[in-house]
C-alpha positions in Angstrom: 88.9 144.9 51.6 92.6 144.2 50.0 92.5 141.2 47.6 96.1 139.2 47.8 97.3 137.5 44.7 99.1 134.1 45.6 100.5 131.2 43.5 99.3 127.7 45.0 102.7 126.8 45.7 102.5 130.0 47.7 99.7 129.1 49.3 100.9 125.4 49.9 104.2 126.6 52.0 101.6 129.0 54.2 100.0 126.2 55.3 103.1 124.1 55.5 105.0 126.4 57.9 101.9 127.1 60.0 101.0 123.0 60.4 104.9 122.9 61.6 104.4 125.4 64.0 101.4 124.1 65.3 102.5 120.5 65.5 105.7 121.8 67.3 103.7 123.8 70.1 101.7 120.8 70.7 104.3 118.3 71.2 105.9 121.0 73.6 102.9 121.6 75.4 101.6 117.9 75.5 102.4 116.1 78.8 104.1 112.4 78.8 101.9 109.9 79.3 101.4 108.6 82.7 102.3 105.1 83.3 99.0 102.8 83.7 98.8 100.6 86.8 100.2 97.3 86.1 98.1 94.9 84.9 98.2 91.3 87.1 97.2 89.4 83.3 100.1 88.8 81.0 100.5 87.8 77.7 102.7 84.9 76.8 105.7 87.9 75.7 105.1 89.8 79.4 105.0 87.1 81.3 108.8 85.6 79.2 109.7 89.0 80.0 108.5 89.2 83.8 110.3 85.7 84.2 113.6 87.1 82.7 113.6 90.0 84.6 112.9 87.8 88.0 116.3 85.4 87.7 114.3 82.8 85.9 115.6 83.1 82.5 114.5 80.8 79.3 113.9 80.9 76.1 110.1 81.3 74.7 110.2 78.0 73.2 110.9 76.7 76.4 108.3 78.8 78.2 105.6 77.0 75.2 107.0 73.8 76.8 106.3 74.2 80.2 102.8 75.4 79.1 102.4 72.6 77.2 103.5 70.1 79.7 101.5 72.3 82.8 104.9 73.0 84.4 103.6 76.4 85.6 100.7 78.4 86.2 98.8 79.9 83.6 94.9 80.1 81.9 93.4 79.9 78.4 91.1 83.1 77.2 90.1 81.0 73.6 93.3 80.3 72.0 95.4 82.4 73.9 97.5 81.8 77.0 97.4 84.5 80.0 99.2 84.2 83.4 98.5 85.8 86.8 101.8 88.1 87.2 100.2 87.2 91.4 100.4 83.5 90.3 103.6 83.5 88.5 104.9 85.1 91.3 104.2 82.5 93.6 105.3 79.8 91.7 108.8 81.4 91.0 108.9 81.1 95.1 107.9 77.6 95.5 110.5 76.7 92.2 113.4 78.5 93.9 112.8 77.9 97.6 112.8 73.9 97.1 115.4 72.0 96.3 115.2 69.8 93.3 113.8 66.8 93.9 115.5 64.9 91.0 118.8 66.0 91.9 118.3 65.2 95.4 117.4 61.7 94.2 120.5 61.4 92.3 122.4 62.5 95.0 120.9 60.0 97.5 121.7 57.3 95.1 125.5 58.3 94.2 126.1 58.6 98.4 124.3 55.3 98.4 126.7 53.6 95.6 129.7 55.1 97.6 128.8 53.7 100.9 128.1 50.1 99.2 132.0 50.8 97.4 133.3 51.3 100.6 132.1 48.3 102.6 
């Protein structure tokens, strides 16, 4: 048997190089990640994010708001707030299907103050 005489700093760039090329042939040889299924439960972030995406764009304080006020859908696990992605859904449907009620109001009593102007 042959006896090698290194320096540690010798020794210390062996193993360097070899970590290197192992780490490099295992990020070659490692397959992406496939995507999970999507989850119907959304954080307060996902669910800004899903409304964005969806044409119904705000701002998170304003999401907060609506939560606070029980404008939308949306559950309490403890302290945290989760919506239904299936629920949100829906109500992004019902909100963009009907017609403001409040304007509508407004506009029946503007038509109504122009008719009384007229006569």
């Amino acid at each position: 048997m042959e006896k090698i005489l290194t320096t540690s700093e010798e020794i210390r760039a062996i193993v360097k190089e070899a970590v290197a090329e192992v780490m490099t042939e295992f990020a070659k040889s490692s397959k992406p990640e496939t995507p999970q299924k999507t989850s119907d439960i959304l954080n307060l972030r996902e669910a800004l994010a899903f409304l964005n995406e969806n044409g119904y764009a705000l701002a998170e304080c304003t999401l907060r708001n609506k939560v606070y006020h029980k404008e939308l859908p949306y559950q309490k696990v403890g302290r945290s707030v989760v919506f239904s992605r299936k629920e949100l859904t829906s109500w992004l449907e019902d909100v963009t299907s009907r017609p403001n009620s409040r304007m509508q109001a407004v506009a029946a009593q503007l038509a109504k103050s122009a008719n009384n102007q007229g006569a």
